[in-house]
C-alpha positions as CSV (number, residue, x, y, z in Angstrom):
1,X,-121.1,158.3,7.1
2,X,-118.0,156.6,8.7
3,X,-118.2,156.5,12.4
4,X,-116.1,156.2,15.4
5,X,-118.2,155.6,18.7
6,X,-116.2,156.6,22.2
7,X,-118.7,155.3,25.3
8,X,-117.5,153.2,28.0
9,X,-121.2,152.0,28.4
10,X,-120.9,148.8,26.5
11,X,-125.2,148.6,25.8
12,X,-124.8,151.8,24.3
13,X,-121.9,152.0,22.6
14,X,-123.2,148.6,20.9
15,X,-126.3,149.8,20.3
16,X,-125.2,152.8,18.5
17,X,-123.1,150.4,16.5
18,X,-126.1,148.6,16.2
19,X,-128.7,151.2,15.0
20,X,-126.1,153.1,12.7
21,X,-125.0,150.4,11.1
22,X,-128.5,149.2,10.3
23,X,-128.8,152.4,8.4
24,X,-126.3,151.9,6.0
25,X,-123.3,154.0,8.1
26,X,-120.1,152.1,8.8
27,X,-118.6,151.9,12.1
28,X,-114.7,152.3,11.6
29,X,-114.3,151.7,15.5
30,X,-116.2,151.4,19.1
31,X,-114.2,152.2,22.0
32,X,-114.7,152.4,25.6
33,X,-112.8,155.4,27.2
34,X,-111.5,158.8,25.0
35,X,-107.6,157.5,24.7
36,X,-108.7,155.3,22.1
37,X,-110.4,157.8,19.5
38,X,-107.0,159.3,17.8
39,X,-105.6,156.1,17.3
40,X,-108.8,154.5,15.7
41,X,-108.6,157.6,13.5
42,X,-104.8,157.6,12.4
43,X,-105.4,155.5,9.2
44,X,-108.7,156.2,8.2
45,X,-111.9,158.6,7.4
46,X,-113.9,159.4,9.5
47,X,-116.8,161.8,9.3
48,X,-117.6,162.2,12.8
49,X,-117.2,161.3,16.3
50,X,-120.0,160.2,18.7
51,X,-118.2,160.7,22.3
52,X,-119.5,160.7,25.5
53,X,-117.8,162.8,28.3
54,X,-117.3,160.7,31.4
55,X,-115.1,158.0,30.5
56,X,-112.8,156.2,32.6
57,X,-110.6,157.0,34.5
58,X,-111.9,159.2,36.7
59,X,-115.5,159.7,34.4
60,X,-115.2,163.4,35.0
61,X,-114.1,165.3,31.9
62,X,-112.1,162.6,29.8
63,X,-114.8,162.8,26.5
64,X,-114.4,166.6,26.8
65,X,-110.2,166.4,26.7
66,X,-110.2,164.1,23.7
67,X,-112.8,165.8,21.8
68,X,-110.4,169.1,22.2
69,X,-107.4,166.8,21.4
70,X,-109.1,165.3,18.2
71,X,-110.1,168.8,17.1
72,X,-106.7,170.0,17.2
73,X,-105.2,167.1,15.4
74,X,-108.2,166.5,13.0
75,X,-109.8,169.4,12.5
76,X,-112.1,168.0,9.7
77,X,-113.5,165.4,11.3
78,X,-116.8,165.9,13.5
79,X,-117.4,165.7,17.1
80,X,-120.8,164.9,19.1
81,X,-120.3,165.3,22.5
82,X,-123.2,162.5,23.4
83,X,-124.1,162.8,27.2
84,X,-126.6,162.3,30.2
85,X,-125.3,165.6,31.6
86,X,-125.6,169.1,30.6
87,X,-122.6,171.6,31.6
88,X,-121.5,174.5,30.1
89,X,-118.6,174.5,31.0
90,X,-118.0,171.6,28.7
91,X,-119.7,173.3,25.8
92,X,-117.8,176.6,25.8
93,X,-114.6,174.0,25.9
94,X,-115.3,172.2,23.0
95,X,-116.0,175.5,21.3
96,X,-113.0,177.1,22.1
97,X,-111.3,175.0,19.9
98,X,-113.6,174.7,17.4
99,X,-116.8,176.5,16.0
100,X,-117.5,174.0,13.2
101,X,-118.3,170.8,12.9
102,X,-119.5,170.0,17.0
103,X,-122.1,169.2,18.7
104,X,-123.1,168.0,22.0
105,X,-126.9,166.3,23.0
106,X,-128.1,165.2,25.8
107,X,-128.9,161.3,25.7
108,X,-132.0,161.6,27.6
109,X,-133.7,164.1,24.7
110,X,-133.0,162.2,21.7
111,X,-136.2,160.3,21.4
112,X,-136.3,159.6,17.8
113,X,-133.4,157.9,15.8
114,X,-134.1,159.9,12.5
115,X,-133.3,163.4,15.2
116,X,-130.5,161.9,16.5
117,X,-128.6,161.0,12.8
118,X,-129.5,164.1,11.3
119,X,-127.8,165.8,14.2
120,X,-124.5,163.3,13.6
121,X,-125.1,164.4,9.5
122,X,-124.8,168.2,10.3
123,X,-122.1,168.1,12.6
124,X,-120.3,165.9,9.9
125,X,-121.2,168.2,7.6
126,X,-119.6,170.9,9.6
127,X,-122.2,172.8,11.5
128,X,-122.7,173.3,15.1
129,X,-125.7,171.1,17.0
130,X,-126.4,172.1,20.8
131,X,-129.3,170.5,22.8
132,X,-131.4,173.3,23.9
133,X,-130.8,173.4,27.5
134,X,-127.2,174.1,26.6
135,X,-128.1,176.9,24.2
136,X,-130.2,178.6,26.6
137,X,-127.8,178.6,29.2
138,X,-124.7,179.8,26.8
139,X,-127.0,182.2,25.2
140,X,-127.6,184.5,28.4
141,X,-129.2,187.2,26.5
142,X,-128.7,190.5,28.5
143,X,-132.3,192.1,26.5
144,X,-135.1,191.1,25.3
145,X,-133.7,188.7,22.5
146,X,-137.1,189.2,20.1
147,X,-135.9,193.2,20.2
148,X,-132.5,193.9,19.6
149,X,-133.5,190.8,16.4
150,X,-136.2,193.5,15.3
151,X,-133.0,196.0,14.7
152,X,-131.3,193.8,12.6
153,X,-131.9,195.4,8.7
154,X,-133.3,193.2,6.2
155,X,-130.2,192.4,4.9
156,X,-128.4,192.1,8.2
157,X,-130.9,189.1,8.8
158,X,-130.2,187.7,5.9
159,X,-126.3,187.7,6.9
160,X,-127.2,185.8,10.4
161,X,-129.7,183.4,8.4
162,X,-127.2,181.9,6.4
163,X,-124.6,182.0,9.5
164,X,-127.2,180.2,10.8
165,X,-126.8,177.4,7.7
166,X,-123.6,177.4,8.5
167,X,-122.4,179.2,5.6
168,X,-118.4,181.1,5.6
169,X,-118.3,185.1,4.8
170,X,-117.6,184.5,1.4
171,X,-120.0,181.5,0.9
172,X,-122.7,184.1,2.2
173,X,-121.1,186.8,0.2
174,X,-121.6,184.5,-3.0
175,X,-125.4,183.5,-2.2
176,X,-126.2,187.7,-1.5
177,X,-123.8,188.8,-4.7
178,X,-122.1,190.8,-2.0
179,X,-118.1,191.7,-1.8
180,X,-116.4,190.0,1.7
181,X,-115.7,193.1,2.9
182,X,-119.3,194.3,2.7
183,X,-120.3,190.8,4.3
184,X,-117.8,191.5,7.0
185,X,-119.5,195.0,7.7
186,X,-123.4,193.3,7.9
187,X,-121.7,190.6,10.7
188,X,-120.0,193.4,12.3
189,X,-123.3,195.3,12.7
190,X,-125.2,191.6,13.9
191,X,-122.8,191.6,16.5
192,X,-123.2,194.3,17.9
193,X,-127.4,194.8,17.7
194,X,-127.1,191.6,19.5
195,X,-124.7,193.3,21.7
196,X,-122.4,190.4,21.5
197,X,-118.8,192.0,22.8
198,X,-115.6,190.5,21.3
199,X,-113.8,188.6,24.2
200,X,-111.6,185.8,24.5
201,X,-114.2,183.7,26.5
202,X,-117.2,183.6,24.0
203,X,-117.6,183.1,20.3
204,X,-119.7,185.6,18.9
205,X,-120.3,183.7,15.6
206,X,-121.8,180.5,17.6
207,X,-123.7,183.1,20.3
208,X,-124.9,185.1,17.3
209,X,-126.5,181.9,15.6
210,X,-128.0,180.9,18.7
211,X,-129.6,183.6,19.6
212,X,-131.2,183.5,15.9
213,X,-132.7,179.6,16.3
214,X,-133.8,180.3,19.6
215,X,-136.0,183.1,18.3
């Protein structure tokens, strides 16, 4: 993978440098506070960004606001939100802007490098990684999560298995020999067993999955 590290700790943004490149990845930059990402990216490929969140300079938020600005303007290219801190908040910004392709660990749980570069490999790859604690608190279920799963059809489950994989509606309707708009129905029908309510605050995709891998 090419990589561009955004961490205004110094040991660990070299250290990530460090370790990557030690396993074959290339580091196309290293930088120190969240301004610096889009220019590091304006000439080159990158697969994904390894960002922490507070940055200077006021180490509140500034991670979060470039990740969304990255996003925007590179919608391709990966994010990991990489942080000591776990906030909500920050999660349901990121995915507001995007549902693929992000991620955001806690530094704290990573305790083995091979966990920690598959996670940077699937969010390259375009699928969403959420430490636990994060997942648990966006997920919120209002019911017994194990029952309203037990209504799902057999087929139904195998619709929010391959969400799960990160697989589009027509990717999934392609692996099931299934028409779109009969894979549209079956996620329609997942959505609302899980009683997951289309609003502008939450993605029901993203809630959906999470409900399924915490299961």
């Amino acid at each position: 993978m090419r990589i561009v590290i955004a961490d205004d700790n110094t040991i660990v943004r070299e250290g990530l440098a460090s370790l990557l490149q030690g396993r074959g990845h290339e580091i196309v930059a290293a930088v120190g506070d969240g301004a610096a990402v889009l220019p590091a990216l304006t000439s080159e490929h990158v697969d994904v960004v390894v960002m922490d969140i507070r940055m200077p300079p006021t180490h509140t938020d500034e991670g979060v606001r470039a990740a969304v600005a990255l996003k925007a303007a590179r919608p391709e290219v990966g994010v990991l939100l990489f942080s000591q801190y776990a906030e909500v908040r920050w999660a349901r910004t990121l995915l507001d802007v995007a549902t693929v392709g992000v991620g955001y660990l806690l530094k704290d749980r990573v305790a083995e490098v091979a966990t920690f570069i598959e996670s940077l490999q699937q969010v390259a790859a375009g699928k969403v990684v959420l430490d636990p604690e994060v997942a648990a608190a966006l997920v919120q279920a209002p019911r017994p999560l194990r029952d309203r799963l037990d209504r799902l059809t057999a087929r139904e489950t195998d619709v929010l298995r391959l969400m799960a994989e990160g697989r589009s509606n027509a990717a999934i309707a392609e692996t099931l020999f299934l028409s779109g708009g009969t894979v549209e129905k079956h996620v329609t029908a997942v959505f609302a067993k899980l009683g997951l309510e289309a609003t502008t605050a939450d993605h029901r995709r993203v809630l959906a999955v999470l409900r399924f891998l915490s299961a």
